[in-house]
MARLO-531501 format. One record per residue (C-alpha): x, y, z; residue number from 1. Coordinates in nm, 3 decimals. Layout:
BEGIN
{tordren {X,Y,Z},NUM}
...
***
This chain:
BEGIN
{tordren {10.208,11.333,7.565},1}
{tordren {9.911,11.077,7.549},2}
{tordren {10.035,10.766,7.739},3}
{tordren {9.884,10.405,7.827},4}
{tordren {9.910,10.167,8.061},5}
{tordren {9.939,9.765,8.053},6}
{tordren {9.714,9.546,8.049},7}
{tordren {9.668,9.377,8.426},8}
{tordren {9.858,9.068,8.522},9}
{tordren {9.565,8.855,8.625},10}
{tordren {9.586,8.599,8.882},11}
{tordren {9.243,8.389,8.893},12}
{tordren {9.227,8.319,9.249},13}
{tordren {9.429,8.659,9.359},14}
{tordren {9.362,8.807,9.753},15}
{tordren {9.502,9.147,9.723},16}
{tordren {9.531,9.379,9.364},17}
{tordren {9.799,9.643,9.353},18}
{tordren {9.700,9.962,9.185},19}
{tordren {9.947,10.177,9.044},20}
{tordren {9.860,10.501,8.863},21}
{tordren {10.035,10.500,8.525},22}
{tordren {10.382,10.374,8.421},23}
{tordren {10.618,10.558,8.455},24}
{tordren {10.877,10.613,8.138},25}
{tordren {11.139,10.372,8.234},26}
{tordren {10.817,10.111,8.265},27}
{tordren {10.662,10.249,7.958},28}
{tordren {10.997,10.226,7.754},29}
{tordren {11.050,9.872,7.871},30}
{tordren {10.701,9.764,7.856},31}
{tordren {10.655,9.628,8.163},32}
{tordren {10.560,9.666,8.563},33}
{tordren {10.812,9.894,8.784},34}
{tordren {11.089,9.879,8.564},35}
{tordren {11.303,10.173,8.713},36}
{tordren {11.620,10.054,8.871},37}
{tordren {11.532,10.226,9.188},38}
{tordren {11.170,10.191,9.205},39}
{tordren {11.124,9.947,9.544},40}
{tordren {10.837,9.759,9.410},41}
{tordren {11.048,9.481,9.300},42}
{tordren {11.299,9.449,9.566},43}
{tordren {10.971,9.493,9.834},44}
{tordren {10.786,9.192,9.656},45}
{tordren {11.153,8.975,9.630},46}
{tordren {11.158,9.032,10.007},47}
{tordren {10.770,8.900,10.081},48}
{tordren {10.701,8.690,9.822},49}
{tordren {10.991,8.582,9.612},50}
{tordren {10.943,8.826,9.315},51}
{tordren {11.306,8.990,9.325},52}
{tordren {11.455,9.159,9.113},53}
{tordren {11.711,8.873,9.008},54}
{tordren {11.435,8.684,8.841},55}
{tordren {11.357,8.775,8.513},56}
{tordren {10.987,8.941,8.440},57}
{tordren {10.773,8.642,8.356},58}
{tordren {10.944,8.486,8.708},59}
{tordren {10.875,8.786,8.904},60}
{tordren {10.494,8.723,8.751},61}
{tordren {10.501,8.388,8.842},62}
{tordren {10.579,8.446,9.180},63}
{tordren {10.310,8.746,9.252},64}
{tordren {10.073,8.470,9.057},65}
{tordren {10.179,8.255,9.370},66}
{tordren {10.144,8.437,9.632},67}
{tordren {9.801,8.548,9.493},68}
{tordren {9.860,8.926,9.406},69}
{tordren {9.739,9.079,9.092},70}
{tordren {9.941,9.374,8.966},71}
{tordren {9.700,9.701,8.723},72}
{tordren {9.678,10.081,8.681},73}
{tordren {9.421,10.293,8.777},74}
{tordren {9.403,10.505,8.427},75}
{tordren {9.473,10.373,8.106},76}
{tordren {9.565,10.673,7.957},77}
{tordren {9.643,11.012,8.064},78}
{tordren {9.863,11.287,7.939},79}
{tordren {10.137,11.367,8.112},80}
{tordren {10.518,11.460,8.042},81}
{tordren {10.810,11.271,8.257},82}
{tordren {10.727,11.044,8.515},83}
{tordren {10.570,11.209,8.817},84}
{tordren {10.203,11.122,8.911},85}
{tordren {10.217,11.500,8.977},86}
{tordren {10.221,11.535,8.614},87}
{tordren {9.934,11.320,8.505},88}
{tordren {9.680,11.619,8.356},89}
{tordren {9.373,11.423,8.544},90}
{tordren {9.117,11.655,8.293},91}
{tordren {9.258,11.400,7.991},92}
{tordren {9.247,11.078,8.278},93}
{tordren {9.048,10.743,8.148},94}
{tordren {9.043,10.490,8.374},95}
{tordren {9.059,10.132,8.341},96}
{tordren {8.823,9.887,8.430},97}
{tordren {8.910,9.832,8.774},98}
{tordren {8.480,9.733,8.849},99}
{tordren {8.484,9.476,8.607},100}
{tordren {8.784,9.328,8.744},101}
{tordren {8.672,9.269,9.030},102}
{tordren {8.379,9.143,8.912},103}
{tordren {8.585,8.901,8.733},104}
{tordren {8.795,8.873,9.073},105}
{tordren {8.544,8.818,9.342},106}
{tordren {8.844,8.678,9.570},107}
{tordren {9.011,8.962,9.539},108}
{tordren {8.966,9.140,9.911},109}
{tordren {9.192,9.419,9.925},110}
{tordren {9.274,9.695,9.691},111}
{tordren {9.671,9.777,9.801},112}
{tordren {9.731,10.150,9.627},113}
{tordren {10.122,10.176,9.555},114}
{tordren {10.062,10.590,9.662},115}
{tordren {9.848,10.870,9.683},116}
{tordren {9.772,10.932,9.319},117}
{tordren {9.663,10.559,9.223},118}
{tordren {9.458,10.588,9.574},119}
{tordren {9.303,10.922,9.464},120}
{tordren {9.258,10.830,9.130},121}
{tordren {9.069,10.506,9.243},122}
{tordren {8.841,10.720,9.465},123}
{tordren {8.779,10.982,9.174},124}
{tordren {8.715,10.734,8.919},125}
{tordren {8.571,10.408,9.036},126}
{tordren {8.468,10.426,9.360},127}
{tordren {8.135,10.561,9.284},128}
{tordren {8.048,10.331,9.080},129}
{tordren {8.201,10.042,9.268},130}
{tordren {7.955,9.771,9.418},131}
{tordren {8.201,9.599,9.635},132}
{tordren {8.139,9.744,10.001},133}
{tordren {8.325,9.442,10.141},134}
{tordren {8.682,9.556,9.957},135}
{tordren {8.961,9.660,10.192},136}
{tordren {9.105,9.997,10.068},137}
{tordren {9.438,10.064,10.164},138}
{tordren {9.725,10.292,10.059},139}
{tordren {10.082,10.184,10.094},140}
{tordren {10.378,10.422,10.055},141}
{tordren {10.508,10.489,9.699},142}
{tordren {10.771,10.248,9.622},143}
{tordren {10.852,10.527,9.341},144}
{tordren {11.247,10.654,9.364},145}
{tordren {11.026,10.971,9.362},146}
{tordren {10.905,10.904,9.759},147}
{tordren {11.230,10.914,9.891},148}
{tordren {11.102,11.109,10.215},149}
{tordren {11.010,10.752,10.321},150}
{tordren {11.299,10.455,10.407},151}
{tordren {11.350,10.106,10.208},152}
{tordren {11.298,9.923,10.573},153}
{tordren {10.963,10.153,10.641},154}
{tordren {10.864,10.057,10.367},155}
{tordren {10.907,9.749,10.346},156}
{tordren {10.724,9.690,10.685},157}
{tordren {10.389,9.850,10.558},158}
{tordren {10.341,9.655,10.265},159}
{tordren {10.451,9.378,10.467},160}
{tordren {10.153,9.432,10.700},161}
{tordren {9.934,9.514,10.405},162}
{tordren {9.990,9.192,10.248},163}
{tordren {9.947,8.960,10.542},164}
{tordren {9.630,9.171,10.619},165}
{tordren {9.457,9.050,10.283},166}
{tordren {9.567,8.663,10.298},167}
{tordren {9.844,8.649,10.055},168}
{tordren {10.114,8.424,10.077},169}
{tordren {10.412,8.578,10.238},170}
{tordren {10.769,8.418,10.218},171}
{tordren {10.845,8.208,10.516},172}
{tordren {11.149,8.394,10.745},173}
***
């Protein structure tokens, strides 16, 4: 099935971007960012930066907006059938326009990949073309109920790291 992503949530003077890879169908059905109740991303970003999961979507948005994270997908379409990044067909892949961005985003320091799929797609995709040798590529643990090898408080601790690493404003405590 031929699927597409969102559109990014732009923040004009944003430090770090967070690449996923594509929605997955609970996201897709709700039509919006990390919407499966188990997916970490939300609880993860209540935790650093006041974007929890109690708040409602444009709040959560507001508060990434704040701490100076931007929030996109690596493709913006792909086939694929369920949710797993393993089942993105990367021959029907198109990816999004993560170069102009950036060039849109010149604050923007650090690429944060939420897994190995959105970091491999990246590298596949745009990285070639990229002419940003100063970005800071780094990729974080899957906060996907999917990457369950890996704890909550793990983690937790390397995005944690990640995010005070490219300048954005962490919660205090």
């Amino acid at each position: 099935m031929l699927i597409h992503s969102f559109p990014p949530l732009e923040v004009p003077d944003a430090r770090a971007l967070v690449l996923g890879s594509m929605p997955g169908a609970a996201s897709l059905a709700a039509g919006r960012y990390y919407a499966h109740p188990h997916n970490r991303f939300w609880p993860i970003m209540g935790e650093l930066v006041g974007a929890g999961p109690a708040l409602d979507f444009p709040q959560r948005v507001a508060a990434l907006a704040a701490a100076g994270i931007a929030l996109w997908d690596v493709l913006a379409q792909c086939e694929r059938e369920g949710s797993l990044d393993s089942a993105i067909r990367d021959d029907t892949a198109v990816p999004n326009d993560i170069a102009g961005f950036l060039a849109r985003h010149p604050r923007v320091g650090t690429v944060l990949f939420n897994g190995a799929k959105a970091e491999q797609s990246f590298r596949r995709f745009i990285a070639p073309g990229l002419a940003r040798p100063d970005l800071t590529l780094v990729r974080l643990p899957s906060t996907s109920p999917a990457n369950a090898s890996q704890g909550a408080a793990m983690k937790l601790e390397a995005w944690r790291q990640a995010l005070r690493a490219a300048g954005v404003r962490l919660r205090e405590g």
